[in-house]
PDB file of N, CA, C and O in Angstrom:
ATOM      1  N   UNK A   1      68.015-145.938 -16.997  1.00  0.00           N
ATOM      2  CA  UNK A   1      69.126-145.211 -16.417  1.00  0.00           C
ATOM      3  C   UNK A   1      68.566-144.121 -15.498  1.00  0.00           C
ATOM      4  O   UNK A   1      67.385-143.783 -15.577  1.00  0.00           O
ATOM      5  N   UNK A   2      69.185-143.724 -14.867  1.00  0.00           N
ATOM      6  CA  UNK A   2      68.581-142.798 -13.236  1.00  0.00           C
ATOM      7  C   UNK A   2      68.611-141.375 -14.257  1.00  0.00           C
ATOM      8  O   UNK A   2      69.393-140.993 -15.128  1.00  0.00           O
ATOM      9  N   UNK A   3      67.277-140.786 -13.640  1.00  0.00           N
ATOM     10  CA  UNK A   3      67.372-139.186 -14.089  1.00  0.00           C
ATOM     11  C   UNK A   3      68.552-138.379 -13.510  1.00  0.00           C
ATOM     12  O   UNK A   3      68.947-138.267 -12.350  1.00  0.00           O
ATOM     13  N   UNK A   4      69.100-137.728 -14.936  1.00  0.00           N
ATOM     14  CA  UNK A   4      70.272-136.712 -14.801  1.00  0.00           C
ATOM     15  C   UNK A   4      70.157-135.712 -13.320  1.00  0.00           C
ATOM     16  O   UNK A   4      69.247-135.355 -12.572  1.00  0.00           O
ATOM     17  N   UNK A   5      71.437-135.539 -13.397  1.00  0.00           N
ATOM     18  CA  UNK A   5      71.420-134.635 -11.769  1.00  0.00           C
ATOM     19  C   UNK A   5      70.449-133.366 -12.156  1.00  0.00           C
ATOM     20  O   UNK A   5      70.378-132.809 -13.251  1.00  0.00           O
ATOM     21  N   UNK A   6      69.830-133.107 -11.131  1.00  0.00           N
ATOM     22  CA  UNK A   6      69.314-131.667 -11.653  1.00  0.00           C
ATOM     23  C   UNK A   6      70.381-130.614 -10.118  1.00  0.00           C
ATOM     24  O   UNK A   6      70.694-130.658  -8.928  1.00  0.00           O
ATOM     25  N   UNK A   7      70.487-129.893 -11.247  1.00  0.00           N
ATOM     26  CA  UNK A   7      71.491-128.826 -10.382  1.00  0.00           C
ATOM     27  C   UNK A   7      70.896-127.550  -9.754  1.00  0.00           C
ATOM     28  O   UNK A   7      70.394-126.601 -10.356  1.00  0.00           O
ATOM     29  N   UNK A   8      71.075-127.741  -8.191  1.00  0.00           N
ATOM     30  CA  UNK A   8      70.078-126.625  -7.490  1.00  0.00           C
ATOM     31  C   UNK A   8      70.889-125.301  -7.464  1.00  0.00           C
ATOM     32  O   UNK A   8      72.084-125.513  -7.259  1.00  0.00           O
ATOM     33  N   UNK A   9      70.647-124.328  -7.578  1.00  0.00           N
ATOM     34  CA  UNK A   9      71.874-122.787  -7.344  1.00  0.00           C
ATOM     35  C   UNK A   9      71.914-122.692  -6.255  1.00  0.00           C
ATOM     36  O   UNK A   9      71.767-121.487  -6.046  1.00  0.00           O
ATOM     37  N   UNK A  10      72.020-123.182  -5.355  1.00  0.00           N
ATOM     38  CA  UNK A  10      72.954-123.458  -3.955  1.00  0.00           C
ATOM     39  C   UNK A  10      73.551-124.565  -3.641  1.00  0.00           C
ATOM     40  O   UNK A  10      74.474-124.418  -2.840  1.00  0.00           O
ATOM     41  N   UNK A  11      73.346-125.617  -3.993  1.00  0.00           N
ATOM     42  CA  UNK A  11      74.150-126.934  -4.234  1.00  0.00           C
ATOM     43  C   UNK A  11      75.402-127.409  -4.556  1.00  0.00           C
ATOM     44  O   UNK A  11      75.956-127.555  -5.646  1.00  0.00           O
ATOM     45  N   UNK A  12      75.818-127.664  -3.216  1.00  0.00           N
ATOM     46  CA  UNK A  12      77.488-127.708  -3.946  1.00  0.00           C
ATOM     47  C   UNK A  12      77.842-129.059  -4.630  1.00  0.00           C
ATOM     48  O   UNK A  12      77.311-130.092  -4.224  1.00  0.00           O
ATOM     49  N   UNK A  13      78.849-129.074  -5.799  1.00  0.00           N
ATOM     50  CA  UNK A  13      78.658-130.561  -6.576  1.00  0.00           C
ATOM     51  C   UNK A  13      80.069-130.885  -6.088  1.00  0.00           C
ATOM     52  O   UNK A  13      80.704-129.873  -5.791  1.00  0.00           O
ATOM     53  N   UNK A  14      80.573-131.780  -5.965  1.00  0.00           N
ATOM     54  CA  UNK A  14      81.973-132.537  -6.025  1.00  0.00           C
ATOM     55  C   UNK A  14      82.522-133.056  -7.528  1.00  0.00           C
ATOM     56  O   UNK A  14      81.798-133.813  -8.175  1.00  0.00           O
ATOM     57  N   UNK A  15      83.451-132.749  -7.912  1.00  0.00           N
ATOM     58  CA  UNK A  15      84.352-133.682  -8.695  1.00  0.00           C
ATOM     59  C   UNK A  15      85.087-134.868  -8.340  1.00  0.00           C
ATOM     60  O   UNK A  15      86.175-134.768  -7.773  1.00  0.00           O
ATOM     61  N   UNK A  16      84.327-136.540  -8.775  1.00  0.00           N
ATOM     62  CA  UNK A  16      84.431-137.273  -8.273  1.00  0.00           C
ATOM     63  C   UNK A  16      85.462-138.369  -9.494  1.00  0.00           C
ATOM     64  O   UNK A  16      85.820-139.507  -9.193  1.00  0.00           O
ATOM     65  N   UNK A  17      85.685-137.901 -10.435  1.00  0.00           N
ATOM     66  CA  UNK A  17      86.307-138.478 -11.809  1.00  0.00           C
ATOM     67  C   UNK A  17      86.396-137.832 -12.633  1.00  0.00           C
ATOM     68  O   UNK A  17      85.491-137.049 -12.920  1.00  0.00           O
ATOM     69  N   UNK A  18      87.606-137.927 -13.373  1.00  0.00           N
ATOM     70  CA  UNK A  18      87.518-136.937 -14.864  1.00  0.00           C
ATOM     71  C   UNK A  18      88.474-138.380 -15.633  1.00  0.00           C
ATOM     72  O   UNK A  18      88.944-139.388 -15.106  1.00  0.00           O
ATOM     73  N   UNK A  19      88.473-137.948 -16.931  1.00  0.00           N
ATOM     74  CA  UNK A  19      88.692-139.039 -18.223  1.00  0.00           C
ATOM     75  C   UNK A  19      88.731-138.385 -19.245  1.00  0.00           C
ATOM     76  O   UNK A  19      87.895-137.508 -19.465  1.00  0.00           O
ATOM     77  N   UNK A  20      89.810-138.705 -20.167  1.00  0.00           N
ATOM     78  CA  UNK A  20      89.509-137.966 -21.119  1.00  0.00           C
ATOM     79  C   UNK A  20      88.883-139.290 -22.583  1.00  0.00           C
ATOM     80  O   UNK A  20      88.809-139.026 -23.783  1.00  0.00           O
ATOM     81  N   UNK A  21      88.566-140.510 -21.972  1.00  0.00           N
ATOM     82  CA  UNK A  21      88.183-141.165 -22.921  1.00  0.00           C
ATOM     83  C   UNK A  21      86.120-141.319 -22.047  1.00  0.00           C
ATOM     84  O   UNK A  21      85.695-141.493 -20.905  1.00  0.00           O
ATOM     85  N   UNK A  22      85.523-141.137 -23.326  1.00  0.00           N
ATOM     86  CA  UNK A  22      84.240-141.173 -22.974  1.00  0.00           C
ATOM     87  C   UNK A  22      83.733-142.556 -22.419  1.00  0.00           C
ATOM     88  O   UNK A  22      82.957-142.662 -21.470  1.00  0.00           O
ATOM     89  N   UNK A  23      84.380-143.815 -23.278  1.00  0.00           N
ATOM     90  CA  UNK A  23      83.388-145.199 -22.729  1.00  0.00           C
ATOM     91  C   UNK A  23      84.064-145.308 -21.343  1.00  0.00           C
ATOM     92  O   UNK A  23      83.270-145.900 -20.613  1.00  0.00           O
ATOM     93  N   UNK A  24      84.956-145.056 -20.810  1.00  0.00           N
ATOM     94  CA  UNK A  24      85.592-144.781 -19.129  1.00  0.00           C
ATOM     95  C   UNK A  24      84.622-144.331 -18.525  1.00  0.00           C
ATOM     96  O   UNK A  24      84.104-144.953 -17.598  1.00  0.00           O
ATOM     97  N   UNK A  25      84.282-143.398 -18.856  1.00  0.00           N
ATOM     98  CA  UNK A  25      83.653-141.863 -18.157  1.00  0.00           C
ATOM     99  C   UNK A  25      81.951-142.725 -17.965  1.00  0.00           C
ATOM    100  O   UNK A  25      81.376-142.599 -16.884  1.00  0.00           O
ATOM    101  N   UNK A  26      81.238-143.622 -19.189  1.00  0.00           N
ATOM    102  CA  UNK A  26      80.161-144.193 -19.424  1.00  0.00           C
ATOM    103  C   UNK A  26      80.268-145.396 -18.544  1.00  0.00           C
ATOM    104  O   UNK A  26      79.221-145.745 -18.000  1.00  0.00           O
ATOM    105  N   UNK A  27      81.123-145.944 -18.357  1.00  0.00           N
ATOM    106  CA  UNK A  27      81.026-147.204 -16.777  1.00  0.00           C
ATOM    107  C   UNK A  27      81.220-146.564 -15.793  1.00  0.00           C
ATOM    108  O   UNK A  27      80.813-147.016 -14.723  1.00  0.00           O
ATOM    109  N   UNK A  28      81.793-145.506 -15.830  1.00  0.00           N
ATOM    110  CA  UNK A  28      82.062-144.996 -14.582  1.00  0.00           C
ATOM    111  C   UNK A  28      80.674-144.474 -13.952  1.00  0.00           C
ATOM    112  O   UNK A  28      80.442-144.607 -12.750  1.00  0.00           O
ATOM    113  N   UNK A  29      80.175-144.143 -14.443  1.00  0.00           N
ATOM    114  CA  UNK A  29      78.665-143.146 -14.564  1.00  0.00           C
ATOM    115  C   UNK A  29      78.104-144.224 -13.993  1.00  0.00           C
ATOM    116  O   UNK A  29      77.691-144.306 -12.837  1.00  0.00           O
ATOM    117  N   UNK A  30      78.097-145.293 -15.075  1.00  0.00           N
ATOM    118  CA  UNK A  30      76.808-146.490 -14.781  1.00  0.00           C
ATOM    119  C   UNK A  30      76.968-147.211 -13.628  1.00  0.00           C
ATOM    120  O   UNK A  30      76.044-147.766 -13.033  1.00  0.00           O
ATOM    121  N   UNK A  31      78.058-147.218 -13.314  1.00  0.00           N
ATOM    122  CA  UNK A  31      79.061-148.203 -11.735  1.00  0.00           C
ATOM    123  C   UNK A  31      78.197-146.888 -10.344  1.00  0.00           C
ATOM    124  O   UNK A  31      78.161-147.249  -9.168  1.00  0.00           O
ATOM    125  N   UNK A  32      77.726-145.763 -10.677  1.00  0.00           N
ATOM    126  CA  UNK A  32      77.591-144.789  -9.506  1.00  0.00           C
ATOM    127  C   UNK A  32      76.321-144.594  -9.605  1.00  0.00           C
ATOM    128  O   UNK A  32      75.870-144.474  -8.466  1.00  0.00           O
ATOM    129  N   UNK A  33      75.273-144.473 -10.616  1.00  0.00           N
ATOM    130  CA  UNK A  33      73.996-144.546 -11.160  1.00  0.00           C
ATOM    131  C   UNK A  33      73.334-145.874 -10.851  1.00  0.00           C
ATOM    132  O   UNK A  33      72.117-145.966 -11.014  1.00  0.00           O
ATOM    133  N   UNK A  34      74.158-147.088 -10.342  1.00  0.00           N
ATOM    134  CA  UNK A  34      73.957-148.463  -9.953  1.00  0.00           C
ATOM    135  C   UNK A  34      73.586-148.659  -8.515  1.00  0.00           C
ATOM    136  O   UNK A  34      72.752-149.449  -8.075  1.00  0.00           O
ATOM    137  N   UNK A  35      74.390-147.755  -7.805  1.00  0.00           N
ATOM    138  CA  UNK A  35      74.526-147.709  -6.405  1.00  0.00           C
ATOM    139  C   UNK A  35      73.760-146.321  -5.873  1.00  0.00           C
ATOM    140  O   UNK A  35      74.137-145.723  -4.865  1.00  0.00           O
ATOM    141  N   UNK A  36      72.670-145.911  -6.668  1.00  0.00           N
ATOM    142  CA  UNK A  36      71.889-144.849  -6.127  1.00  0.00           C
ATOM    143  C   UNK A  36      72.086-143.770  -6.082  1.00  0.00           C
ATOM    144  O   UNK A  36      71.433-143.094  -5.286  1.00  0.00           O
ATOM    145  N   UNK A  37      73.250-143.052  -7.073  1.00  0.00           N
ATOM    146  CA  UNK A  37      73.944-141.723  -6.649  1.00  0.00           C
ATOM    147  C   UNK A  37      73.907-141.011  -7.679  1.00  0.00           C
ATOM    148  O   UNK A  37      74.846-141.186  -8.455  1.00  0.00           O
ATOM    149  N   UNK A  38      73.267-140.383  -7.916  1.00  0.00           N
ATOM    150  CA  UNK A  38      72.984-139.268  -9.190  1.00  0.00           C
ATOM    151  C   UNK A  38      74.065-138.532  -9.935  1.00  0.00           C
ATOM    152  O   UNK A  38      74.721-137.750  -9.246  1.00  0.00           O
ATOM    153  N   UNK A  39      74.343-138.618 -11.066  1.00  0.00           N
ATOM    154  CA  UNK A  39      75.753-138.167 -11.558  1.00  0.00           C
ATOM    155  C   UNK A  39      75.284-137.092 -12.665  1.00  0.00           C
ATOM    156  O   UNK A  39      74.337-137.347 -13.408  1.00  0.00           O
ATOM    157  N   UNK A  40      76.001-135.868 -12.738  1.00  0.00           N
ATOM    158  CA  UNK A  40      76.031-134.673 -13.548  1.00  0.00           C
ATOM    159  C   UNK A  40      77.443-135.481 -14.708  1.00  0.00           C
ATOM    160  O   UNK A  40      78.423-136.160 -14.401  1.00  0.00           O
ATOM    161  N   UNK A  41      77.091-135.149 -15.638  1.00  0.00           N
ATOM    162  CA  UNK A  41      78.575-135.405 -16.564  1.00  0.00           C
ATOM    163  C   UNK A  41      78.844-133.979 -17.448  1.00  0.00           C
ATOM    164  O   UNK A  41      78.002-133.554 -18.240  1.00  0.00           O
ATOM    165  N   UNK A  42      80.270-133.235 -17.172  1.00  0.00           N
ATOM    166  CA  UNK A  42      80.371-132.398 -17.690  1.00  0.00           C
ATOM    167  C   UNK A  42      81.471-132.457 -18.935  1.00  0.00           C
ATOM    168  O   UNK A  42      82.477-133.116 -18.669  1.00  0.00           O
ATOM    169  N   UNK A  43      81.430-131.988 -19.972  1.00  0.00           N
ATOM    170  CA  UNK A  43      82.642-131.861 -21.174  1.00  0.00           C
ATOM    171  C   UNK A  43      83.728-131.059 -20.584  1.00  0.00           C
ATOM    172  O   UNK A  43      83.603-131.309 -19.385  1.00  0.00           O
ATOM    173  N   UNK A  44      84.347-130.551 -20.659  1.00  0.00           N
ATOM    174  CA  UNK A  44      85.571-129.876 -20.857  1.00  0.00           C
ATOM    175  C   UNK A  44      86.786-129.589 -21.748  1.00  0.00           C
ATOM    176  O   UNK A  44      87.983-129.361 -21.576  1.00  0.00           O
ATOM    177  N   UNK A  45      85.538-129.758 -23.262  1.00  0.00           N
ATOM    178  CA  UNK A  45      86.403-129.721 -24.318  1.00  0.00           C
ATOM    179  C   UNK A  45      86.847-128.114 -25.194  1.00  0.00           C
ATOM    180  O   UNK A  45      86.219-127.120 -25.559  1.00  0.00           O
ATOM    181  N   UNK A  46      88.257-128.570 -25.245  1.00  0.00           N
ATOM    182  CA  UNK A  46      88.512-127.482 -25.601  1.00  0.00           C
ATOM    183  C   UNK A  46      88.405-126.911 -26.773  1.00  0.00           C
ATOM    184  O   UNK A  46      87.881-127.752 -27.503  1.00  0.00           O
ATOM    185  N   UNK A  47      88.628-125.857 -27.421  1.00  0.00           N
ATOM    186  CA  UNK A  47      88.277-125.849 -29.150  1.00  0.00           C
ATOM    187  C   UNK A  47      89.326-126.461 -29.704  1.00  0.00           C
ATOM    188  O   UNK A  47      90.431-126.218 -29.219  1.00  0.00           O
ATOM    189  N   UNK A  48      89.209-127.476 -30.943  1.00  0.00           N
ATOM    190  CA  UNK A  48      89.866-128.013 -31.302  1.00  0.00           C
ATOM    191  C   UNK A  48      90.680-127.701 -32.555  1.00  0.00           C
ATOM    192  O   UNK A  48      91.364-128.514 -33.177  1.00  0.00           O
ATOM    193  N   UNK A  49      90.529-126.563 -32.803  1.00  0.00           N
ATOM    194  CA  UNK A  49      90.983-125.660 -33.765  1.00  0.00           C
ATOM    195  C   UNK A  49      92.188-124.646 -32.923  1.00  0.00           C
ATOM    196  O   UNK A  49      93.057-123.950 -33.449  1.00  0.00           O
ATOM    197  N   UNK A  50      91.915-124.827 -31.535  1.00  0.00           N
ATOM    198  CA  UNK A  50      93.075-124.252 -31.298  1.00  0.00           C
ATOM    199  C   UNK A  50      94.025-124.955 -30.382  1.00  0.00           C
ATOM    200  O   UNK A  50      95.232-124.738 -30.285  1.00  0.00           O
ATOM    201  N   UNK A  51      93.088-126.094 -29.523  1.00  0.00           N
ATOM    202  CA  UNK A  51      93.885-126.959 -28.652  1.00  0.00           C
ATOM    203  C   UNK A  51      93.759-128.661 -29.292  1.00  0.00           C
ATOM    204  O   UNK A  51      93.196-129.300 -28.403  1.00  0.00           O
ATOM    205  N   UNK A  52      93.987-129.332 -30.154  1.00  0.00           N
ATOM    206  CA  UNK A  52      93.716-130.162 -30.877  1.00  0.00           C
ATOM    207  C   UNK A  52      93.577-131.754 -29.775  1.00  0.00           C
ATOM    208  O   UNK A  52      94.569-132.171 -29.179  1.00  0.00           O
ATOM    209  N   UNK A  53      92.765-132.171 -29.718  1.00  0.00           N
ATOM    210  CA  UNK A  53      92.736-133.662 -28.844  1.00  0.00           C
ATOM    211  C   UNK A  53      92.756-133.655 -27.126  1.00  0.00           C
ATOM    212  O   UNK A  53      92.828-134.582 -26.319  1.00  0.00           O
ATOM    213  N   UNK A  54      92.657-132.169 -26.953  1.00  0.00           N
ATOM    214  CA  UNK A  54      92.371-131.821 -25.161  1.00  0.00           C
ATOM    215  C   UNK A  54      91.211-131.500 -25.062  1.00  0.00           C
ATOM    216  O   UNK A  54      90.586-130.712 -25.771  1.00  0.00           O
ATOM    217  N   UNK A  55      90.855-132.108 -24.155  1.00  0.00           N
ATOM    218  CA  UNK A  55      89.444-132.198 -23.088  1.00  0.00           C
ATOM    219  C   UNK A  55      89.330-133.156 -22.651  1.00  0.00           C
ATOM    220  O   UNK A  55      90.308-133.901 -22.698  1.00  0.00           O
ATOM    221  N   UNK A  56      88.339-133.537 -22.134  1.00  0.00           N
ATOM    222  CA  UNK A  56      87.472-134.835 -21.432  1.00  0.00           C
ATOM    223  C   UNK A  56      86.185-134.577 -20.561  1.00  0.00           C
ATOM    224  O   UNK A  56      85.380-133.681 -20.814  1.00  0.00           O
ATOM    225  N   UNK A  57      86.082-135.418 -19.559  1.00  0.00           N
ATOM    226  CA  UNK A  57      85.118-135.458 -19.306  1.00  0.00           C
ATOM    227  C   UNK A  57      84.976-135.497 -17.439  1.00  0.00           C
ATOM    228  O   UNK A  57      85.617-136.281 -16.740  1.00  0.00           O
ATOM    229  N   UNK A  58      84.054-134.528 -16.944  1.00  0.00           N
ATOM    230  CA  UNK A  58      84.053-134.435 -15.170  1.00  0.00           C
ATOM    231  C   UNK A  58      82.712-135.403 -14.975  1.00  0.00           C
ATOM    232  O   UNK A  58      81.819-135.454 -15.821  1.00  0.00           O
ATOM    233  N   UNK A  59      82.703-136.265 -13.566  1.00  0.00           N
ATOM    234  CA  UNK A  59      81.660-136.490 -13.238  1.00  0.00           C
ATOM    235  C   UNK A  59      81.742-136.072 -11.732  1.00  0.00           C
ATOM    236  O   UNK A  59      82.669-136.333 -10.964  1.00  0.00           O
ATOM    237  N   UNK A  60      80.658-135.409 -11.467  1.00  0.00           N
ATOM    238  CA  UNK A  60      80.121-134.236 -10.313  1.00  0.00           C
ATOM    239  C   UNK A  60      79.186-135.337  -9.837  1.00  0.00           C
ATOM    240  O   UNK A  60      78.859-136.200 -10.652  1.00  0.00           O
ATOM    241  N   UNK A  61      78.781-135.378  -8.737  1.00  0.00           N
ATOM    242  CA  UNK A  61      77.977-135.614  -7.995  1.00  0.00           C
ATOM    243  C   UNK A  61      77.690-134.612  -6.533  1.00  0.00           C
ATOM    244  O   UNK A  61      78.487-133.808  -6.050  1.00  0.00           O
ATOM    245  N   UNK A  62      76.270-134.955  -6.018  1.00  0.00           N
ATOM    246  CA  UNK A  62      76.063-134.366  -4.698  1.00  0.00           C
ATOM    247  C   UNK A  62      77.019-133.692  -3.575  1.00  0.00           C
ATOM    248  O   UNK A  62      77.082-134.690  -2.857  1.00  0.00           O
ATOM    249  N   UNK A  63      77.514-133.089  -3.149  1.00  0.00           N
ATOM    250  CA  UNK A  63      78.650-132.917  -1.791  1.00  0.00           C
ATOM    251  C   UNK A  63      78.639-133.945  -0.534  1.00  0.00           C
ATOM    252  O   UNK A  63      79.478-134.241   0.316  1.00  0.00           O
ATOM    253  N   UNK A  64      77.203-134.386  -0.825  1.00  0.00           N
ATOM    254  CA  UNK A  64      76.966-134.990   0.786  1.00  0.00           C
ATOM    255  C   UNK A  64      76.875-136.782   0.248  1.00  0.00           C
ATOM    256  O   UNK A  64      76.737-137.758   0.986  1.00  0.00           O
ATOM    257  N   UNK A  65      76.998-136.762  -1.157  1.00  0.00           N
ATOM    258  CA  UNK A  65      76.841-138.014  -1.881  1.00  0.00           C
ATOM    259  C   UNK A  65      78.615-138.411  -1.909  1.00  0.00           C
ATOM    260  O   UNK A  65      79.110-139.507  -1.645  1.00  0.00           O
ATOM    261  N   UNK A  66      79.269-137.265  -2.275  1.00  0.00           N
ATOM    262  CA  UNK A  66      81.223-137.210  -2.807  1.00  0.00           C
ATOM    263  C   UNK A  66      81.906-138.485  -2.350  1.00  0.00           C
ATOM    264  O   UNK A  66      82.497-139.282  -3.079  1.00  0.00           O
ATOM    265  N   UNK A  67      81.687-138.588  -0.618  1.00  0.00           N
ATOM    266  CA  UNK A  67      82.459-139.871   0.111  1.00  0.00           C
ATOM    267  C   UNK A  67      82.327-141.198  -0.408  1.00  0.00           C
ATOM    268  O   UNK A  67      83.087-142.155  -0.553  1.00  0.00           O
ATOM    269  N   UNK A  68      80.778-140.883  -0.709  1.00  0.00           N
ATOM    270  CA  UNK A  68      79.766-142.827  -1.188  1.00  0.00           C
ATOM    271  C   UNK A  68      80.906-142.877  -2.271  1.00  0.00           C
ATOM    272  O   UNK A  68      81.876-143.617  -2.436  1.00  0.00           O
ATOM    273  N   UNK A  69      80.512-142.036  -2.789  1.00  0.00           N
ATOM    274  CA  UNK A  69      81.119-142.089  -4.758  1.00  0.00           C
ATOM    275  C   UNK A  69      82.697-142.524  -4.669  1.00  0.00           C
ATOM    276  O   UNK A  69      83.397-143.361  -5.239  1.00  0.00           O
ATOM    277  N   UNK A  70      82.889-141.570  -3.705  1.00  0.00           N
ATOM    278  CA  UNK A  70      84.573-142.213  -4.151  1.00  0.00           C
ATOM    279  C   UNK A  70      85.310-143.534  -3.554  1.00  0.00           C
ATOM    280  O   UNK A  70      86.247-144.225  -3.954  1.00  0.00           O
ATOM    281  N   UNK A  71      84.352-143.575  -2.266  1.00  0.00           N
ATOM    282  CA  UNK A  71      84.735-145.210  -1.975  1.00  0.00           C
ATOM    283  C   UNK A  71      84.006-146.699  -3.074  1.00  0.00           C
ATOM    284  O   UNK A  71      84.346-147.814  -3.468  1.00  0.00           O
ATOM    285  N   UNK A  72      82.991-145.868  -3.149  1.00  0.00           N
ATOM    286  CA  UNK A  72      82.755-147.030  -4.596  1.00  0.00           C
ATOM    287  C   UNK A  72      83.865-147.345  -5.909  1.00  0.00           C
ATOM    288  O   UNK A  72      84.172-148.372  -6.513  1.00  0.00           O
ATOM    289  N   UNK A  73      84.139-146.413  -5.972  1.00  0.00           N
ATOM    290  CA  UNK A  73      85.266-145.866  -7.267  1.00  0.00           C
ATOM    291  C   UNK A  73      86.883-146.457  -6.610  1.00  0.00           C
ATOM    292  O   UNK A  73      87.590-147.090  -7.395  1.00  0.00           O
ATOM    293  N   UNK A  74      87.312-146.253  -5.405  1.00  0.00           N
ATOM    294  CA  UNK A  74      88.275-146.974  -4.721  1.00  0.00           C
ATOM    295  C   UNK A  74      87.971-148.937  -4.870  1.00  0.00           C
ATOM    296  O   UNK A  74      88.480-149.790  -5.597  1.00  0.00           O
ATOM    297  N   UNK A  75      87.012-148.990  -3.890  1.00  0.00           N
ATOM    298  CA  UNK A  75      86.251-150.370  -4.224  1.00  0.00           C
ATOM    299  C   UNK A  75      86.542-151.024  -5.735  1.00  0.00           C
ATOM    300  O   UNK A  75      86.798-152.228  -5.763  1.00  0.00           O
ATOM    301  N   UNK A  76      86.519-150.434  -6.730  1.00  0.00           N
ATOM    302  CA  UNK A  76      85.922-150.862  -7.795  1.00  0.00           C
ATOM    303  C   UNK A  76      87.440-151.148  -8.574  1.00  0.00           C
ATOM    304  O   UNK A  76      87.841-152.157  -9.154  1.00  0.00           O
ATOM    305  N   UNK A  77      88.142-149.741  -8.317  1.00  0.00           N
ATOM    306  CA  UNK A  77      89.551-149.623  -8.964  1.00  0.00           C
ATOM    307  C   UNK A  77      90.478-151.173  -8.274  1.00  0.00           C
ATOM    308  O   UNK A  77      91.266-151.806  -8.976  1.00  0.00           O
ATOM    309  N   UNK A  78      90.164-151.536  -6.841  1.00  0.00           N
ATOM    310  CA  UNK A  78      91.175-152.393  -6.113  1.00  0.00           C
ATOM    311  C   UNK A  78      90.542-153.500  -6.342  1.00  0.00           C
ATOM    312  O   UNK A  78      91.256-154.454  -6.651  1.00  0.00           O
ATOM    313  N   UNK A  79      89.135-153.715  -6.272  1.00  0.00           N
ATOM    314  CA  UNK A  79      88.999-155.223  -6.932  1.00  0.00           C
ATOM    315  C   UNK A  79      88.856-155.478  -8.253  1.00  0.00           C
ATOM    316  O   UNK A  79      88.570-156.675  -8.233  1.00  0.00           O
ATOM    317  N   UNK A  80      88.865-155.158  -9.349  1.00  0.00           N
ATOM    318  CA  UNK A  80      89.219-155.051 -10.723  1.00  0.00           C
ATOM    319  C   UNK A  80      87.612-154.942 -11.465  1.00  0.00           C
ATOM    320  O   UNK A  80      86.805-154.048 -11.209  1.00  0.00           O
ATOM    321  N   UNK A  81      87.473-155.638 -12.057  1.00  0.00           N
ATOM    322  CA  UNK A  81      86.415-156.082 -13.132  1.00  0.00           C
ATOM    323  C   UNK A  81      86.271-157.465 -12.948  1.00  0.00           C
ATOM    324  O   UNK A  81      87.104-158.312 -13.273  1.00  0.00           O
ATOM    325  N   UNK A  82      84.771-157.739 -12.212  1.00  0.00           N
ATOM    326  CA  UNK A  82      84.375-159.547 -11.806  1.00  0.00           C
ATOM    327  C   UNK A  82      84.571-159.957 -12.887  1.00  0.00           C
ATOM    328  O   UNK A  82      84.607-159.089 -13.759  1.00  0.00           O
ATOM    329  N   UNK A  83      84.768-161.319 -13.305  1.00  0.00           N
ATOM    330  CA  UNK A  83      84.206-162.106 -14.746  1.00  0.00           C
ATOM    331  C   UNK A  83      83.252-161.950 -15.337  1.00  0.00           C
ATOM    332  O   UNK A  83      83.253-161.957 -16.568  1.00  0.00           O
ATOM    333  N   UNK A  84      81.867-161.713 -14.407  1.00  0.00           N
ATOM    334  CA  UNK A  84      80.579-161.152 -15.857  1.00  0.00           C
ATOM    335  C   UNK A  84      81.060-160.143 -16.414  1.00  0.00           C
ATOM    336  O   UNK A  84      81.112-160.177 -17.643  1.00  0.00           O
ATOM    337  N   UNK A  85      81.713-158.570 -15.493  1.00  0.00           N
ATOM    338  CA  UNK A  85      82.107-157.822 -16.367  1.00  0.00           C
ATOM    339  C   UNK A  85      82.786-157.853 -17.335  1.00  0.00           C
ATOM    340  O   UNK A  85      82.467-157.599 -18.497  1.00  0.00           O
ATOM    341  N   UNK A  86      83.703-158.148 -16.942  1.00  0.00           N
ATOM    342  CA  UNK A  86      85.074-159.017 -18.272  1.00  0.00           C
ATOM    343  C   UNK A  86      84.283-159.550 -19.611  1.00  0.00           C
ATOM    344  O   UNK A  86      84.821-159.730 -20.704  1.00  0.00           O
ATOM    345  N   UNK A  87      83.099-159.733 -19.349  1.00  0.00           N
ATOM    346  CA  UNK A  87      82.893-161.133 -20.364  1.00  0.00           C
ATOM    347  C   UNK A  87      83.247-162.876 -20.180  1.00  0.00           C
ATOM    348  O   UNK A  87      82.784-163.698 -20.970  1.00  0.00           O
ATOM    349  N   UNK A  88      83.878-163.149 -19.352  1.00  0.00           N
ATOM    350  CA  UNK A  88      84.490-164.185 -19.183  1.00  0.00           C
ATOM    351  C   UNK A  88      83.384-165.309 -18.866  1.00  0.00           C
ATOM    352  O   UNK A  88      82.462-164.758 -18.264  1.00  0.00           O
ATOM    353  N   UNK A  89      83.153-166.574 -19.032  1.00  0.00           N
ATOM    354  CA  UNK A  89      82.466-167.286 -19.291  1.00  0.00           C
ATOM    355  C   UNK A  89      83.100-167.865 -17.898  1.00  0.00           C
ATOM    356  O   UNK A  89      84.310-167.802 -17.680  1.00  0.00           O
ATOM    357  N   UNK A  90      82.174-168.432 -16.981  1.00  0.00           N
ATOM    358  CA  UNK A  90      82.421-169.277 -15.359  1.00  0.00           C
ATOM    359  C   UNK A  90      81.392-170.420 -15.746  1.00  0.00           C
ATOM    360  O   UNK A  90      81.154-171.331 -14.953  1.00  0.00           O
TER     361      UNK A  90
END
């Protein structure tokens, strides 16, 4: 799997997906980590003692990476899941 983003203190990141279910958030990652684009994954969970079952999950990438990412993520949403993904036997 591609080394985690490392985050520079001048670097601006984009929010390119959020989810609040993790195995989403884990193809989503791997679908952008596939195509060369380094992904930060952030929590955003809240305490659950006071907000019970809210949070999820951001994936950030590069600023100058944001466009790639989200036309992949467009791409991906409009042609579905091929048959290997599926599982489906051809």
């Amino acid at each position: 799997m591609a080394e985690a983003l490392r985050e520079e203190p001048n670097e601006a990141l984009a929010i390119v997906f959020t989810s609040e279910q993790e195995s989403e958030t884990l193809v989503v990652q791997g679908l952008l980590e596939s195509a060369g684009i380094e992904v930060l994954a952030t929590n955003f969970d809240a305490p659950q003692d006071v907000l019970p079952g809210v949070g999820g999950i951001a994936l950030r990438v590069r600023q100058d990476q944001a466009d790639e990412a989200k036309a992949i993520l467009d791409e991906y949403r409009s042609k579905g899941l091929s048959d290997a993904e599926a599982g489906v036997d051809v």
